[in-house]
N, C-alpha and C positions, 0 to 999 in steps of 0.2 A: 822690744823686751822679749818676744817671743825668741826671736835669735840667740839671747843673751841666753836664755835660758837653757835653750839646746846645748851652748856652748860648754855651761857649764854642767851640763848631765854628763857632756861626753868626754869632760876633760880630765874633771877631779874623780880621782880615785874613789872606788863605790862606799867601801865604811866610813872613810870621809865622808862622802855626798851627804848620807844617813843621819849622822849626827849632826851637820848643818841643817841639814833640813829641817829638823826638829826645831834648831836652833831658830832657824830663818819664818817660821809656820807664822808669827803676826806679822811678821811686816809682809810675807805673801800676802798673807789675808788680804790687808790695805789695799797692797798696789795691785793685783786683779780684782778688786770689787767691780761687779757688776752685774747683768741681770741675766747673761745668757744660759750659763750653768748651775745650779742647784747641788748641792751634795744633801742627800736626805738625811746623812746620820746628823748633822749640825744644821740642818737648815739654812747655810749661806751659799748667797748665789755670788758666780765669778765673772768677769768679761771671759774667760778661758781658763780653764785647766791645763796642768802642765803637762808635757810630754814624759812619758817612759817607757825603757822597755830596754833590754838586754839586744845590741846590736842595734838589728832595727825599730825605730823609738815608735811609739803609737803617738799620737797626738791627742791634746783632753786628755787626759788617763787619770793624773794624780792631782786630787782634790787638795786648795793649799791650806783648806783651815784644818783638817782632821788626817791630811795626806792619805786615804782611801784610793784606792783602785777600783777599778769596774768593780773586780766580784765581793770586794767589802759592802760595796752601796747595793749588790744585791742582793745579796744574804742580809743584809740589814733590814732591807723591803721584805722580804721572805718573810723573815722574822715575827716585824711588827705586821703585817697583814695577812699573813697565813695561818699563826701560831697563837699558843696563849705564852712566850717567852717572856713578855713585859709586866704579865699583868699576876700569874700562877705562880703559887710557892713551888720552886722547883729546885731539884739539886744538878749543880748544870758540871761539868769538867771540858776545861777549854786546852787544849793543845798548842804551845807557841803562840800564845796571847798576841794579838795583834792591836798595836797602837790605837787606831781609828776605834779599837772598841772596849781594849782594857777600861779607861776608869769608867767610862759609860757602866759597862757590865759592874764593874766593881760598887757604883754607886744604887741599884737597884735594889730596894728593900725585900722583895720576892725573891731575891736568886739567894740561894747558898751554894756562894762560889770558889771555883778552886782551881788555877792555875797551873798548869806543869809543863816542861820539858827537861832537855837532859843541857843543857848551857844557859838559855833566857835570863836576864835580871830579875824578869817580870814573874817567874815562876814560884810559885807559893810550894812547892814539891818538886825535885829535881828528880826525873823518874825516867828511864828507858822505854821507849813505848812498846816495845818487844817484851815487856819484863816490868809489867806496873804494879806497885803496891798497894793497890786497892783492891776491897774486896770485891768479890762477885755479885752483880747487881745493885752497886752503889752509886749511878747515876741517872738522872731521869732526861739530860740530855748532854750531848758528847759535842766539841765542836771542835773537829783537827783538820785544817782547812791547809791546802797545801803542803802538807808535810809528809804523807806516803811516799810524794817522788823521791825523796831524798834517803829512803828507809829500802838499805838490802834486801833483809827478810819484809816484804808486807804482808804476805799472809802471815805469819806470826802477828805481826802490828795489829793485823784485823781481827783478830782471835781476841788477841785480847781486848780489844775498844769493845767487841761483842759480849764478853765475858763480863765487864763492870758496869754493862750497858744493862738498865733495869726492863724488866721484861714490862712493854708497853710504851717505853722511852725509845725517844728518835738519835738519832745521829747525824750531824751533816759533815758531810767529810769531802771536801772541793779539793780537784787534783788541776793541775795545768791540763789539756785533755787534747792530742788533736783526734775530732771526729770527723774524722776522713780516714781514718786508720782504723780497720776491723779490730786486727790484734795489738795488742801493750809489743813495744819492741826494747830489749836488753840490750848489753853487751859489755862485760865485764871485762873482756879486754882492751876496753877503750879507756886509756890510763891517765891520758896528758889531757891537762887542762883545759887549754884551747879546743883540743878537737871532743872533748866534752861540749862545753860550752856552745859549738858548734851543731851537734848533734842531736844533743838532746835540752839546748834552750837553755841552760846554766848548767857551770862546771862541777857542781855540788850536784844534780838530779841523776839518780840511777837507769833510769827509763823514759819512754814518752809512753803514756797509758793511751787505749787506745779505746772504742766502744767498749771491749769486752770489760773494762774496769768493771761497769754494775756486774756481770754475770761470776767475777771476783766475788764480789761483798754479796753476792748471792751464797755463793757456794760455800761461807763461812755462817748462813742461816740467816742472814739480812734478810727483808720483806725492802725493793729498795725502788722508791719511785723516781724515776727520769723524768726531775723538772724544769721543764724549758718555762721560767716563768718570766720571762720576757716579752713570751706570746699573749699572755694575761694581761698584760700594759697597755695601754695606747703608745701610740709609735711616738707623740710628742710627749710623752714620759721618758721613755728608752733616751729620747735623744737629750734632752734636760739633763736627767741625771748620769747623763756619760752611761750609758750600761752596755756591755758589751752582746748583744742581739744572739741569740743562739744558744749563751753559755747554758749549761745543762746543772743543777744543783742536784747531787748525789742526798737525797732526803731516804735515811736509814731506819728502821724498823726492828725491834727485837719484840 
């Protein structure tokens, strides 16, 4: 089955894949039931998680009942055990609302929630994040997770996540990252798709950020902690819930 499954990540066309998958997410469920893997946001455990990944696949990676990735499942842990997210009346603003946690977030009597991007279905506000229609200091937490790579200007983008960010509210803002690379690298000359894709890990991402990301979101008045909370876990946690060992959570401060 594992085979099958490779086959068909590598075969079928990706916005295809996507909307099968969705499609496909009970009868996944079913057929890897077992006890190896745990996904925390749903609480079911799998014989294996699926493979993914752009080129070369990771294996475990995509949880089949809520299809979650490493850093969904740890931002999720984050969340419920570091935070008062679950439990505080908060005003939260989520960026490119991600499946594994849309109606979750949507169903929480505490949040007053609010959705936005600039194409999403899921988007309650269709907003440019360079150019947001909210006011200044209208959110007690910000959550744009993955979507800097993808944004020309980001210091613009950061300015303003800072600007509606309410003074005492946090932000978590998760980038792809490689930290082995001091500096973020560009290059705007690289047009074609493929060697995009190539380069910088999808054909849509404008840079590969690199440590200096945090001293970025400094520099626009962030207060910004580098959290490896994977270290916090027990190692037979990490490895349960697939979490990917190292990842760093950009936890933001105004």
């Amino acid at each position: 089955m594992k085979k099958l499954f490779k086959f068909i990540l590598n075969s079928v066309p990706r916005p295809l894949l996507i909307r099968l998958s969705y499609l496909a997410r009970p009868v996944l469920a079913v057929a890897l039931k077992g006890n190896k893997f745990t996904d925390p946001i749903d609480g079911k455990s799998f014989s294996m998680f699926l493979p993914y990944g752009y080129g070369t696949q990771r294996n475990n990676v995509l949880a089949p009942g809520t299809l979650s990735l490493e850093r969904h499942r740890l931002l999720w842990l984050y969340l419920k055990n570091e935070t008062d997210f679950f439990s505080a009346p908060l005003s939260v603003l989520h960026f490119a609302p991600e499946q594994a946690f849309y109606q979750r977030f949507r169903k929480l009597k505490n949040l007053d929630y609010t959705t936005t991007d600039l194409n999403s279905p899921l988007a309650d506000v269709k907003a440019d994040i360079c150019n947001l229609p909210f006011a200044d200091n209208s959110y007690d937490v910000i959550l744009c997770n993955h979507v800097l790579e993808h944004i020309p200007d980001d210091t613009k983008a950061m300015h303003e996540l800072y600007r509606v960010l309410k003074p005492g509210g946090f932000g978590i803002f998760q980038i792809p990252q490689d930290l082995s690379r001091d500096k973020t690298f560009e290059d705007d000359s690289i047009t074609d798709k493929n060697e995009r894709a190539k380069i910088f890990g999808q054909y849509d991402h404008v840079r590969i950020y690199g440590r200096d990301y945090f001293d970025k979101l400094r520099s626009v008045g962030f207060k910004v902690i580098e959290e490896d909370y994977t270290r916090k876990l027990p190692t037979e946690i990490v490895q349960k819930y697939c979490l990917a060992k190292g990842e760093l959570i950009p936890v933001c401060f105004k």
